[in-house]
C-alpha positions as CSV (number, residue, x, y, z in Angstrom):
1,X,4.7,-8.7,59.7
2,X,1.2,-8.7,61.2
3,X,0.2,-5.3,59.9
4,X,1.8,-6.1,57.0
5,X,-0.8,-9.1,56.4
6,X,-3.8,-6.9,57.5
7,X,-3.5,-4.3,55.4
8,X,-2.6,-6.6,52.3
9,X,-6.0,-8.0,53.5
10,X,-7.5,-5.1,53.9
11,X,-6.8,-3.6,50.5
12,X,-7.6,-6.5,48.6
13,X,-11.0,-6.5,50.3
14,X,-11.1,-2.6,49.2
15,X,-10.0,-3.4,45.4
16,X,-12.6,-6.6,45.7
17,X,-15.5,-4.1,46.6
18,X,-14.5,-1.8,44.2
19,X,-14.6,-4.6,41.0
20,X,-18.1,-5.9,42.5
21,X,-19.0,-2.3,42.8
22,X,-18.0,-1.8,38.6
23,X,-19.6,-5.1,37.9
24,X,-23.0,-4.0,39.3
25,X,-22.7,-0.5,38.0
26,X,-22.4,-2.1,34.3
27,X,-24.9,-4.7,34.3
28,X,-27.2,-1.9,35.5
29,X,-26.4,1.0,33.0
30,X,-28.7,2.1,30.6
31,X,-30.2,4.1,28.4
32,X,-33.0,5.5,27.0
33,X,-34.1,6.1,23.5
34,X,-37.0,6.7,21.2
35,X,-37.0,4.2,18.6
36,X,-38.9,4.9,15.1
37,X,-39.7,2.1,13.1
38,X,-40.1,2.8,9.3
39,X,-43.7,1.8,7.7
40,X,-43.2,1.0,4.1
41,X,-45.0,1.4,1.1
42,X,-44.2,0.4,-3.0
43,X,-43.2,3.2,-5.0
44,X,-46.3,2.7,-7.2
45,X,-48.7,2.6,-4.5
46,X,-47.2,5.8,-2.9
47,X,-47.4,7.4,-6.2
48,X,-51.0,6.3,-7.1
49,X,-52.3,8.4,-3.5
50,X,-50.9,11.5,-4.4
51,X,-53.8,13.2,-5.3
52,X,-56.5,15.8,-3.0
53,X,-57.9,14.3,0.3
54,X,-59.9,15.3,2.6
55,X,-58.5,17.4,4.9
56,X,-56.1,16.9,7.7
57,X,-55.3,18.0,11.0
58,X,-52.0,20.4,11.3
59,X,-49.5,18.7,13.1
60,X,-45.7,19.8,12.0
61,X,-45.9,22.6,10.1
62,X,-42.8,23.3,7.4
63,X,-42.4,25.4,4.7
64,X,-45.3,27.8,3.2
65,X,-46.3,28.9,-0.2
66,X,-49.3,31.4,-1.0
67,X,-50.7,31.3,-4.5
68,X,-53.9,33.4,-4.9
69,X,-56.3,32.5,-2.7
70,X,-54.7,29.4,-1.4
71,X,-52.2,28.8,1.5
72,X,-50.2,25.9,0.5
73,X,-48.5,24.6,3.9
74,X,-46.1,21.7,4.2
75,X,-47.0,19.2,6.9
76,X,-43.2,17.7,8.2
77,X,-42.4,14.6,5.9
78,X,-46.3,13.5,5.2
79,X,-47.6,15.9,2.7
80,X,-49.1,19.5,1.4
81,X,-52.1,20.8,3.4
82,X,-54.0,23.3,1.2
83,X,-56.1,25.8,2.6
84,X,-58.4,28.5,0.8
85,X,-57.8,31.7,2.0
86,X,-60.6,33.9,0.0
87,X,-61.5,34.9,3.5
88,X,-58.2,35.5,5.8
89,X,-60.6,36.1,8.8
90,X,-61.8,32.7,8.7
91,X,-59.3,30.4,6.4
92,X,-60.7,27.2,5.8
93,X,-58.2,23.6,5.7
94,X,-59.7,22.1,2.0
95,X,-57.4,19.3,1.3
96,X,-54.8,17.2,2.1
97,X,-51.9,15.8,-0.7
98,X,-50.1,13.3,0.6
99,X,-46.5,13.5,-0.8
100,X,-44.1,11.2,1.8
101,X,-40.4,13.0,2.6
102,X,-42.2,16.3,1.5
103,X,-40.2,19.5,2.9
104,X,-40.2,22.0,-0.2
105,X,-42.6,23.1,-2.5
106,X,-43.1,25.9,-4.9
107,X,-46.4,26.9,-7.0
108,X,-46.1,28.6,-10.8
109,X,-49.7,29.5,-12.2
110,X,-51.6,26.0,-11.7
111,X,-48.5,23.6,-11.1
112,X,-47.1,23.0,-8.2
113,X,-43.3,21.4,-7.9
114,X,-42.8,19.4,-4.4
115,X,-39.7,16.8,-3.2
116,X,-40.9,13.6,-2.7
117,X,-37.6,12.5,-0.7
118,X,-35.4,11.9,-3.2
119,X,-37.6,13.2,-6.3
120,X,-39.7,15.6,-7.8
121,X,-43.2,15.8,-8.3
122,X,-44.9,17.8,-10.5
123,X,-48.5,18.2,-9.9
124,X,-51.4,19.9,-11.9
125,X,-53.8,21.8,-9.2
126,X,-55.8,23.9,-12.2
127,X,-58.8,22.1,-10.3
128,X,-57.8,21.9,-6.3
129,X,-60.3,19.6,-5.6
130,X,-59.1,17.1,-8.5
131,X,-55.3,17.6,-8.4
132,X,-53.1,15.2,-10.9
133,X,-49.4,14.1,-10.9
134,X,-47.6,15.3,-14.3
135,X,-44.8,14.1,-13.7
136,X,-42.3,12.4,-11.6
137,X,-38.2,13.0,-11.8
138,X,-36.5,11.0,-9.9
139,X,-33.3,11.1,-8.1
140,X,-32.4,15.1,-8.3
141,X,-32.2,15.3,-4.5
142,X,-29.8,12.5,-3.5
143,X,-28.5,13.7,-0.3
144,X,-32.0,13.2,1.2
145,X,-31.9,11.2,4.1
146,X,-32.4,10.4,7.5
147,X,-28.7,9.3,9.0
148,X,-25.9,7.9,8.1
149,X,-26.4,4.7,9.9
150,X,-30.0,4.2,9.1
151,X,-30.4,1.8,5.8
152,X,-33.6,2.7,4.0
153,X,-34.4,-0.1,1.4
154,X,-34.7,2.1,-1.7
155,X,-37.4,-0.3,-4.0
156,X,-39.9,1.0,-1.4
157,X,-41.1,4.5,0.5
158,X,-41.3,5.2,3.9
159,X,-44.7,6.9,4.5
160,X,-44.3,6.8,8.2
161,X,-42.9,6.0,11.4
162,X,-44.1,3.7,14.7
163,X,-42.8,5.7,17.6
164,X,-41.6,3.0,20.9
165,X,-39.4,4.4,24.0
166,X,-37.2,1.7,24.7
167,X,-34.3,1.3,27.3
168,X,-30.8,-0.6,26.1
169,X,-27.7,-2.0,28.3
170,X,-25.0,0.8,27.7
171,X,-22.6,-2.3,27.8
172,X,-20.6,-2.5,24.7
173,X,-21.6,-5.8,24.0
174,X,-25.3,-5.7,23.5
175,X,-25.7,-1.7,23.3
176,X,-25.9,-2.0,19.2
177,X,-27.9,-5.0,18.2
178,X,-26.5,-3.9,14.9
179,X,-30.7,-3.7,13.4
180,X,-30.5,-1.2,10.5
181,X,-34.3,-1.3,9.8
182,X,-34.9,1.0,13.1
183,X,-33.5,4.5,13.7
184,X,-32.4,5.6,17.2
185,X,-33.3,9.5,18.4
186,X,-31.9,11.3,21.2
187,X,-32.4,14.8,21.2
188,X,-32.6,14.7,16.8
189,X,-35.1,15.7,14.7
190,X,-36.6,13.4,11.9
191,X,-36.5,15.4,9.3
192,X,-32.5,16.7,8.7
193,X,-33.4,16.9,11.8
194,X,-45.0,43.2,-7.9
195,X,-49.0,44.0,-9.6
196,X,-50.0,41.8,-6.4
197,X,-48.1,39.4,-4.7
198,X,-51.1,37.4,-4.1
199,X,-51.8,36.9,-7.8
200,X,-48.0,36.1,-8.4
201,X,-47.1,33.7,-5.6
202,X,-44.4,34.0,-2.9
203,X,-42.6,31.5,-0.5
204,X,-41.6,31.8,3.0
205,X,-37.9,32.9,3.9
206,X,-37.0,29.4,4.7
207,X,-38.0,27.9,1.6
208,X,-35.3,25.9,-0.5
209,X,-37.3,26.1,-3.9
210,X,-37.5,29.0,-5.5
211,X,-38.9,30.1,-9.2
212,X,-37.3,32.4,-11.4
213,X,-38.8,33.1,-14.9
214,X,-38.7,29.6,-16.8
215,X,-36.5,27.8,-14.2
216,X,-37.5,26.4,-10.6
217,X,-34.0,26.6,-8.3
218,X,-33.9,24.5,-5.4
219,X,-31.0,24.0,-2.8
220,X,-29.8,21.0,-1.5
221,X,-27.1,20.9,1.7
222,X,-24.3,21.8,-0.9
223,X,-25.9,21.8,-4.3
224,X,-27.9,23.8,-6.0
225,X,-30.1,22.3,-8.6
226,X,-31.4,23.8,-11.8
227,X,-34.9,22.5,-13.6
228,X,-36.2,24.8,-16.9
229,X,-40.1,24.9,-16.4
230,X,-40.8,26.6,-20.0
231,X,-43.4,23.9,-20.0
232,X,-44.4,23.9,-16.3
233,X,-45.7,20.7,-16.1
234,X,-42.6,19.2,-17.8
235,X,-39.7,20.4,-16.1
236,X,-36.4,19.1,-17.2
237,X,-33.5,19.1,-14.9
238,X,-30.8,20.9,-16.3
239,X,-28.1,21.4,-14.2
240,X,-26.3,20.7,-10.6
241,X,-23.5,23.0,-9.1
242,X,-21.7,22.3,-5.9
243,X,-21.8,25.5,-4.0
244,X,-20.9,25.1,-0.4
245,X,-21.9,23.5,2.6
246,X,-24.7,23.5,5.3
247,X,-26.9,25.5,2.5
248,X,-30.2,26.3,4.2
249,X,-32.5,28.9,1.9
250,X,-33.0,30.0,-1.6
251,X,-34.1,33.7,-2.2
252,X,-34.9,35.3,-5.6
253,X,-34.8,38.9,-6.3
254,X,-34.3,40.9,-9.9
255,X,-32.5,38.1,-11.9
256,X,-30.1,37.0,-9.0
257,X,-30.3,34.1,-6.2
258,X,-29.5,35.0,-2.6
259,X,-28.4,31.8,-1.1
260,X,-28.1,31.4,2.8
261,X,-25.9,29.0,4.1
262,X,-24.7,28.4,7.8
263,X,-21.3,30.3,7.2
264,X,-22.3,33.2,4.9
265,X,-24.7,34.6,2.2
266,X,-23.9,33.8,-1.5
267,X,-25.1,35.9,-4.5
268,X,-25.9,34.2,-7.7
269,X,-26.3,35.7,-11.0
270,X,-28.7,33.8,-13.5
271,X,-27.6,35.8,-17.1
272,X,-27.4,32.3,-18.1
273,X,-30.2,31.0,-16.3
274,X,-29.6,27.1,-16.7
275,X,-25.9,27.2,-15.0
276,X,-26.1,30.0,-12.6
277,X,-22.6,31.9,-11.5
278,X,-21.7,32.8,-8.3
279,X,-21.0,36.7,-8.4
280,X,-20.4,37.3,-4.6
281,X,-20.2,35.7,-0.6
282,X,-20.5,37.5,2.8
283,X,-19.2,35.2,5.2
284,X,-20.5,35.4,9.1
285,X,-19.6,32.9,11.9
286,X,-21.7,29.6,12.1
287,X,-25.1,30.3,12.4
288,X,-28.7,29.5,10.5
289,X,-28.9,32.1,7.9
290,X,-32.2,32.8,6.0
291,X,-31.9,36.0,3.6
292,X,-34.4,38.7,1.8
293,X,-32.9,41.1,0.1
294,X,-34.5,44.5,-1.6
295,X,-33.4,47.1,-4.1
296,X,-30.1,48.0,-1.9
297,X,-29.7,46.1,1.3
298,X,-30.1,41.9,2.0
299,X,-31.4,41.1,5.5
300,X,-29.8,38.2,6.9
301,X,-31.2,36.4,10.7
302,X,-28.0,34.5,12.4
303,X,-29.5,32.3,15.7
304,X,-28.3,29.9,17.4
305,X,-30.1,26.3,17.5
306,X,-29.3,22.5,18.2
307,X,-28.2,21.9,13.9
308,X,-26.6,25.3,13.5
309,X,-24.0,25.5,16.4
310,X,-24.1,29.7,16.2
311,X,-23.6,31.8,19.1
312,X,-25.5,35.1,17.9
313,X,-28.6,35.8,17.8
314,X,-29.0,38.8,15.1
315,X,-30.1,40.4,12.2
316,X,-27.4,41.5,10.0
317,X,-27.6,44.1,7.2
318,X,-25.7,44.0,4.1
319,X,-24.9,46.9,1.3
320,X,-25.6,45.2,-1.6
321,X,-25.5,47.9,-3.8
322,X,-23.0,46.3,-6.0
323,X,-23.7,42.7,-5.9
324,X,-20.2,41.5,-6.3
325,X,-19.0,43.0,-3.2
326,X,-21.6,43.4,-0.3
327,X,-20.8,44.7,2.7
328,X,-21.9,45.1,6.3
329,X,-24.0,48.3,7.8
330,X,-25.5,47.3,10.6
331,X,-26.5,44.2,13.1
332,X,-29.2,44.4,15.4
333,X,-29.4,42.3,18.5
334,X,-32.2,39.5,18.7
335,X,-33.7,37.0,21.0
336,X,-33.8,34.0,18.4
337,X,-34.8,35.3,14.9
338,X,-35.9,32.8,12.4
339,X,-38.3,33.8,9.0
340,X,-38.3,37.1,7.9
341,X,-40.2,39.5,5.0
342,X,-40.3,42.9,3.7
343,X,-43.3,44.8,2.7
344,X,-42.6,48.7,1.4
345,X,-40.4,49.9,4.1
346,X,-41.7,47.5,6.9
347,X,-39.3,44.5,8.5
348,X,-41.2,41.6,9.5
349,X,-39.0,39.2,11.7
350,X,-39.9,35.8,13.3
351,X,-38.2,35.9,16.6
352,X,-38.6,32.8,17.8
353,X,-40.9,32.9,21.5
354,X,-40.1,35.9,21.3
355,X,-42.5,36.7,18.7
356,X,-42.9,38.3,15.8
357,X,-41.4,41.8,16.1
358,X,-42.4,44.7,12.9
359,X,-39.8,47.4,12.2
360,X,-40.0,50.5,10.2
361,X,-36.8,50.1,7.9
362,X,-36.6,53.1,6.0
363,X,-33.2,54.0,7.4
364,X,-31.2,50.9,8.1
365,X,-28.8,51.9,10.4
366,X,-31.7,53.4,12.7
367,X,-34.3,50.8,12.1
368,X,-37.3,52.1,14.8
369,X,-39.4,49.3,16.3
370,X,-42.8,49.6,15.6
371,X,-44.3,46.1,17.1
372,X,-44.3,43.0,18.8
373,X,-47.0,40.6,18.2
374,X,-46.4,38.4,21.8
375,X,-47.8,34.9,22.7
376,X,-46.8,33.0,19.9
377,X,-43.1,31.3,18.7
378,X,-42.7,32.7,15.3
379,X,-41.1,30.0,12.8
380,X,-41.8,32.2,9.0
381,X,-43.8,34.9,7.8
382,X,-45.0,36.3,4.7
383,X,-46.0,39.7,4.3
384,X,-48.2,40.9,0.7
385,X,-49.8,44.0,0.9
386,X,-51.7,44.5,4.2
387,X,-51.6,40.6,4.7
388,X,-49.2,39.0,7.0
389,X,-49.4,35.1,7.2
390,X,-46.8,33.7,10.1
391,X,-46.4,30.0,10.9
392,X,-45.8,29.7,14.2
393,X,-45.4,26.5,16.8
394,X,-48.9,26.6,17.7
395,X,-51.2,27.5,14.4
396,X,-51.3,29.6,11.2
397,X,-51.7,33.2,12.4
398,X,-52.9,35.9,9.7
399,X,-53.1,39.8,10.6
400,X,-53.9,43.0,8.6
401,X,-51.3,45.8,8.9
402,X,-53.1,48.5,9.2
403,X,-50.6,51.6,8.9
404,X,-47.7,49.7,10.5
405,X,-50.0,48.1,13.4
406,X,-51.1,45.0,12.9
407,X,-54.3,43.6,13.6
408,X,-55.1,39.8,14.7
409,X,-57.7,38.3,11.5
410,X,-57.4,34.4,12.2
411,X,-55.8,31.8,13.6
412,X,-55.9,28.5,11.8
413,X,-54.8,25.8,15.0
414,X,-52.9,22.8,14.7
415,X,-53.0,19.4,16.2
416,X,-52.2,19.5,20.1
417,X,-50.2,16.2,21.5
């Protein structure tokens, strides 16, 4: 009966430790999070400031557009850095157009078409140092924003963000104050997360506008949007299509659309240009996709990365011969590709820290290896003639390619932290 007493004792003294133990544990958890803190501004005062500043240190580079002489580069959310490239040995950082939520952008002759979160801006740059809004359309790229549990108030326009670390109880009680005017990051991003080329304009391979004749295509995560730009600095929006999910890039080539998406490639056809109609789809296993395509073959990069879930890290070639039924000829194993471009018979591929690696692709299923440009974490490229323009994590690199080598011109740096 004794022992029977101690150990009764004994265990409830274990199972009392134990709850203590639980109770400390709990009123010590935590977490810790980087909290951004939205800086508003009225619509009409946001509006009323898009127009050329002075220049700006690159910080978070996007999307890239060359137009003649000018480098038009996307700086992350803030705005359009435009940079004269007359000399590519020694590029110069003119102005600064502050657009807020700006991630796409396209340039026809002297108007240039950028998002402006949820709307479009249409901006005359005939003179770049005197730029002028044309127009604004609003509300063509509803799915624009930042999370689903983050409430922006829509009369105004977040122009930035106050950055705080800040450590919170992990109990369930007071983990969520329930504030929807703050948005919590872990591990996210902000953002979700030719006669001459140069005279014609081109994008980058991650782009998500696009120009085709009279009409400016962009993508949205599943739409894709139509505007006719007969008058450029009046587009009118003309159509939206549903056309998937997890669409990433837009790419034009000969009157068709190649459209990369996280599962596949799809293949519009634009005989009627205002309502485009979907002539083919290659479907891959989840992955980013970017695409290029020439005469015969599409190029497709599939890597892996934190919003893409893939588990390859390739570049895929696709027949495309006849456009409604492309098919596979080759993949080629990568480190993490990203941008890619085509000039003549030479493969320009963004491969992450890897580099940027140059190909000879005259015969696709033997592509021969002709470079790697080291020491620098290729994002996009663009290649025109013997100019090749590559954003990468650390500046704006541009080289000549001299007979299939190329040659370092310039780097334009960005902003360190």
């Amino acid at each position: 009966m004794r022992k029977l007493f101690f150990y009764g004792r004994f265990f409830l003294c274990i199972f009392a430790c134990m709850a203590l133990l639980q109770s400390c544990l709990k009123d010590s958890a935590s977490k810790t999070y980087t909290m951004f803190t939205p800086v508003y501004k009225d619509v009409a005062e946001v509006r009323a400031a898009i127009k050329n500043d002075a220049p700006v240190p690159v910080v978070k580079p996007g999307k890239i557009f060359v137009q003649g002489n000018y480098i038009f580069l996307n700086e992350i959310d803030k705005g359009i850095h435009v940079i004269d490239n007359t000399n590519p040995a020694a590029p110069i950082n003119k102005y600064f157009i502050a657009i807020p939520g700006n991630l796409d952008l396209a340039v026809k002759g002297n108007t240039l078409y950028a998002d402006l979160y949820r709307d479009l801006v249409t901006i005359d740059i005939s003179d770049p140092s005197a730029v002028k809004v044309k127009k604004i359309t609003e509300k063509v790229f509803s799915e624009r924003q930042y999370a689903t549990w983050y409430a922006r108030d829509t009369t105004k326009v977040v122009v930035d963000w106050i950055k705080k670390d800040t450590t919170m109880s992990l109990d369930p009680e007071t983990a969520w104050p329930g504030r929807r005017d703050i948005l919590f990051m872990n591990d996210m991003q902000l953002s979700y997360s030719s006669s001459s080329a140069r005279a014609k304009g081109i994008s980058g391979s991650m782009a998500r506008f696009t120009l085709l004749n009279n009409y400016l295509y962009t993508v949205t995560q599943s739409n894709l949007n139509t505007f006719n730009i007969s008058q450029p600095e009046n587009p009118v929006f003309a159509n939206s299509q549903s056309i998937g999910w997890n669409i990433e890039t837009i790419f034009p080539f000969k009157g068709n659309l190649f459209i990369g998406s996280q599962t596949g490639m799809f293949i519009y056809g634009t005989a009627n240009p205002a309502q485009p109609s979907q002539l083919s789809q290659f479907m891959h296993i989840t992955s980013c996709d970017p695409v290029i395509a020439d005469d015969n073959y599409a190029y497709v990069t599939l890597r892996t990365g934190n919003t893409c879930n893939g588990v390859v890290n390739q570049l895929d070639i696709l027949d495309i011969s006849n456009l409604s039924y492309p098919s596979a000829v080759k993949s080629y194993a990568l480190t993490n590709p990203h941008g890619l471009s085509k000039s003549g018979n030479t493969l320009f591929i963004c491969d992450g820290e890897a580099g940027l690696k140059v190909y000879d692709a005259s015969h696709v299923k033997s592509l021969q290896h002709l470079q790697t440009v080291e020491g620098i974490n290729a994002y996009d490229v663009i290649a025109q003639n013997d100019l090749v323009i590559v954003v990468a994590a650390d500046g704006l690199y541009q080289y000549k390619n001299s007979n299939n080598t190329l040659v370092f011109r310039s780097r334009l740096s960005y902003k360190s932290f």
